[in-house]
N, C-alpha and C positions, 0 to 999 in steps of 0.2 A: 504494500500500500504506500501509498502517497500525499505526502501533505501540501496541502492545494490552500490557496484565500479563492473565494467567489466575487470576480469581479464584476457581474452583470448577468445578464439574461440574454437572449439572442433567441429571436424568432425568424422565421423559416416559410412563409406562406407553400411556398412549393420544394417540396422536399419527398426522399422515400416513405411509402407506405408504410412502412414498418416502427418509421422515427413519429407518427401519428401518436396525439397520446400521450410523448415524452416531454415533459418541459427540459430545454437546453441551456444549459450554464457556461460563459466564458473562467475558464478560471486561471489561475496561476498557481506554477509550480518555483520553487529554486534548488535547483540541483548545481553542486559543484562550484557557487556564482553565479550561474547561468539563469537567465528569468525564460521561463517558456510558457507560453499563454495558447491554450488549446479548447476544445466545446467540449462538454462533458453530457451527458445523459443525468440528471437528477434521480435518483431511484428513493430520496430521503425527505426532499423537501426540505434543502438549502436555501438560504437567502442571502443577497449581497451583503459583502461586507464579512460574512462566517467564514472561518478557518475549518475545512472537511479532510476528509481521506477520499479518496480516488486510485482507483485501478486501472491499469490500462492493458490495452492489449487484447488476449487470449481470456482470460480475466472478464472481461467486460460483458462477453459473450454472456459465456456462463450465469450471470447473474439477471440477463434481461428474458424477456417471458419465451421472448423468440430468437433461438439461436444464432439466426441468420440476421439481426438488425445490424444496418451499417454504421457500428458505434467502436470506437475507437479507447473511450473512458468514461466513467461513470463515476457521478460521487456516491460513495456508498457508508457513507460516518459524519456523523456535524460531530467538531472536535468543541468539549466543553473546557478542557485547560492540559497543556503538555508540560511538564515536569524534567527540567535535561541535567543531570549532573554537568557544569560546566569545564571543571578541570578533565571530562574523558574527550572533551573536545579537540582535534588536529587543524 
């Protein structure tokens, strides 16, 4: 899993059948420095502004009703508070 901020919402008038149904979230990740802003499938009922977990990939599948949606990541956790021992940080 993955820790994501929900930066917005993104709607889709014409879009796959399968994505019907799904509210869609812009969110962010930061990996390594890197900021990577991607759509997410909501499967929790996230709102802007919440820090989530997000799956991507193979993952994502799995979790949606229909195997075959063409869905890349999904949030699948609204994070209520993360806890980091500071000193195991690199």
């Amino acid at each position: 899993m993955i820790i994501a901020k929900v930066l917005g919402n993104l709607w889709a008038t014409k879009k796959d059948d399968k994505l019907s149904g799904y509210k869609l979230l812009v969110v962010q990740t930061k990996s390594s420095g890197n900021l990577e802003t991607l759509v997410a499938v909501d499967t929790v009922g996230a709102g802007v502004g919440e820090d989530v977990l997000i799956v991507k990939g193979s993952m994502t599948r799995n979790i949606l009703k229909e195997k075959d949606t063409p869905a890349d990541a999904a949030v699948v956790g609204i994070i209520d508070s993360v806890e980091v021992d500071e000193s195991l940080l690199q």
